[in-house]
C-alpha positions as CSV (number, residue, x, y, z in Angstrom):
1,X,39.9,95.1,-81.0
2,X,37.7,98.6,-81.5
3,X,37.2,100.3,-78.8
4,X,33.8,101.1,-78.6
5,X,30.8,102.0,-81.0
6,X,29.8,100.5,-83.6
7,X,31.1,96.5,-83.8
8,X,29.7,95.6,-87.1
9,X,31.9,94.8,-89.3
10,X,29.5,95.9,-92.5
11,X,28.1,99.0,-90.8
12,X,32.0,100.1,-90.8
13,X,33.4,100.0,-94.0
14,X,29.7,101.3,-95.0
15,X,30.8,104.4,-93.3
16,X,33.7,104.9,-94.4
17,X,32.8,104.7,-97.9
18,X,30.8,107.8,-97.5
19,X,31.7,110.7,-99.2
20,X,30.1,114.3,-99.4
21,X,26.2,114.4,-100.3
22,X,26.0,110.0,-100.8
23,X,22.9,109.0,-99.6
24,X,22.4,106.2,-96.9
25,X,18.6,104.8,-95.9
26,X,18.4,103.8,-92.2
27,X,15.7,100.9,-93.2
28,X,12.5,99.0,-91.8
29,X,12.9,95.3,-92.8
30,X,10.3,95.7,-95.4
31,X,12.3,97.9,-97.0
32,X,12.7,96.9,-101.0
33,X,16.5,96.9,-101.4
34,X,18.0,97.5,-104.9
35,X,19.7,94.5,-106.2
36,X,22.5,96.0,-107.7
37,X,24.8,99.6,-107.1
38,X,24.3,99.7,-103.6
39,X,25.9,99.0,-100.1
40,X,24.0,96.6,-97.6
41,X,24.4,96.5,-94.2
42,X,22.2,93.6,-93.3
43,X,21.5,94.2,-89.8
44,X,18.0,92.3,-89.1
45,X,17.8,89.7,-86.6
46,X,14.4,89.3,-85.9
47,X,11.3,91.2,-85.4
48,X,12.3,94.7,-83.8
49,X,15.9,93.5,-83.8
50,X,17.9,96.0,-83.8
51,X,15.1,98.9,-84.1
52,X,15.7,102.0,-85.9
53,X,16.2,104.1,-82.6
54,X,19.1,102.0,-81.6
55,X,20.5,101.5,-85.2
56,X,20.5,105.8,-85.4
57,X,21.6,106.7,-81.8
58,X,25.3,104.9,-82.7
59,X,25.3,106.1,-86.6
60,X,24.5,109.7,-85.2
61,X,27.9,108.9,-82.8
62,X,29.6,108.0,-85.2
63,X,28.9,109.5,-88.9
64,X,28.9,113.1,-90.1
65,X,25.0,113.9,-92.1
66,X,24.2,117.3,-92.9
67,X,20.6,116.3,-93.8
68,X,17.9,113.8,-92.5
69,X,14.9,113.1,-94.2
70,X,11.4,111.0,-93.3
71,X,8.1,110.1,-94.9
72,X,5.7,113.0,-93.8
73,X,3.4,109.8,-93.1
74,X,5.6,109.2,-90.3
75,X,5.2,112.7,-88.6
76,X,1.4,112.1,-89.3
77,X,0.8,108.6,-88.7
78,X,3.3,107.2,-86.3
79,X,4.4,111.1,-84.3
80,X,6.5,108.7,-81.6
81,X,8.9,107.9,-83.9
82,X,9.2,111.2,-85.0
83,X,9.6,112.9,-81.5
84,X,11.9,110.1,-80.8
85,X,14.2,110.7,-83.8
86,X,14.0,114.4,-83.3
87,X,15.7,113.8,-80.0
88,X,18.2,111.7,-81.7
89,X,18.9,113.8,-84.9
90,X,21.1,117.0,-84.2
91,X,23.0,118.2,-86.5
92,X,19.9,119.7,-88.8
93,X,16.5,120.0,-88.5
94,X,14.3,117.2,-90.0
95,X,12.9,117.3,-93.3
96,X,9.8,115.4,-94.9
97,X,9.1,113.9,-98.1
98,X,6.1,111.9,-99.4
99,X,6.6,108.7,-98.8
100,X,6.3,108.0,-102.3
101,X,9.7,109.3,-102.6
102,X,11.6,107.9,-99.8
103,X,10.9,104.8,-101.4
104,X,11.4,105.5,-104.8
105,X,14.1,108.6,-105.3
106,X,15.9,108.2,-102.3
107,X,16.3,104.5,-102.7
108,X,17.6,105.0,-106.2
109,X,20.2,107.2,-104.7
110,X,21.3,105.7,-101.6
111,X,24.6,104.5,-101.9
112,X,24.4,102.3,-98.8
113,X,21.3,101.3,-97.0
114,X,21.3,99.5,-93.8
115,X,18.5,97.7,-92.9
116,X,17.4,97.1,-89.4
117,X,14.8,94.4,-88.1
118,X,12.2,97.2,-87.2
119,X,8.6,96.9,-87.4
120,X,7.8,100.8,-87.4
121,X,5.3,102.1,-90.1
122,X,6.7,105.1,-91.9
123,X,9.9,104.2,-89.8
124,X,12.8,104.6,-93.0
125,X,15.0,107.7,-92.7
126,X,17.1,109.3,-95.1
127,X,20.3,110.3,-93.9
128,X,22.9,112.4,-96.5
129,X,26.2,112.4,-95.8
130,X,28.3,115.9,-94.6
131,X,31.9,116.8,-93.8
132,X,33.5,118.0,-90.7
133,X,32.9,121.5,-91.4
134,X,34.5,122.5,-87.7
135,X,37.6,121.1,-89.6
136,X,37.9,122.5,-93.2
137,X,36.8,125.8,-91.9
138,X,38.8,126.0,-89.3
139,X,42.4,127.3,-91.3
140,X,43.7,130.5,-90.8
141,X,41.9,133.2,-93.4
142,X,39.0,130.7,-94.3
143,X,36.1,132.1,-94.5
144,X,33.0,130.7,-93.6
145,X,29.9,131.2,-96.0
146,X,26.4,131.9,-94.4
147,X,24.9,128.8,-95.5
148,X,27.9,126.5,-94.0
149,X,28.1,128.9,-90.5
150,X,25.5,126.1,-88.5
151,X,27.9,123.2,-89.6
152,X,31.0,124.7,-89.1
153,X,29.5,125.9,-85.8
154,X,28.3,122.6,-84.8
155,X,30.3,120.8,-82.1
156,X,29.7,116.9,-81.1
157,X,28.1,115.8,-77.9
């Protein structure tokens, strides 16, 4: 049996097929998921079940992202959920998008979306995937360029 973190069997081996700069949407249940070329972990139970705070707490534990993106609608129109996922998200700051494009050109990219059973406006965030910079940079004579020195300095909580 796993130890601890994330149990689900479908948020897993979404994980793990991540590789550098894939896309994964942390969704609302309204979300419009693409029928074809993309990874579903199905997560929604009922209304607010999981929510998105809970479902990104354990994937920031647990998955290396070197960029996180929301709707600028949300920091406008629902600023909770964006102070709550700043508090969550620490790898990099957050970026906005019009919300226009988180549903249409980040959905068309995301290689996996997982979809929780949230009831947030505005509530979908982008999340693309990084590697453990602390650990390819950390060879003898590698050197570390300027634009990779915050992720290689990052260390987890």
């Amino acid at each position: 049996m796993k130890k601890g973190g994330i149990f689900n069997r479908a948020l897993n081996e979404a994980i793990s097929a991540m590789g550098h700069t894939d896309v994964l949407v942390v969704s609302d249940v309204g979300y419009p998921v693409p029928l074809k070329n993309v990874i579903l972990a199905d997560l929604a139970i009922a209304a607010d079940l999981p929510d998105i705070l809970t479902v990104m707490k354990l994937l920031v534990s647990d998955f290396i992202y070197e960029r996180c993106i929301v709707a600028e609608e949300q920091k406008l129109y629902n600023p909770p959920l964006y102070k709550s996922l700043s508090d969550i998200v620490d790898r990099c700051p957050i970026e906005t998008a019009p919300h226009t494009d988180i549903m249409g050109k980040w959905r068309e990219a995301a290689k996996v979306i997982v979809r929780t059973g949230a009831l947030q406006p505005w509530g979908n965030v982008v999340l693309v995937s990084g590697v453990d910079a602390p650990g390819y940079f950390s060879k003898p004579g590698v050197v570390v360029p300027d634009y990779y020195q915050q992720r290689a300095d990052y260390e987890e909580k």
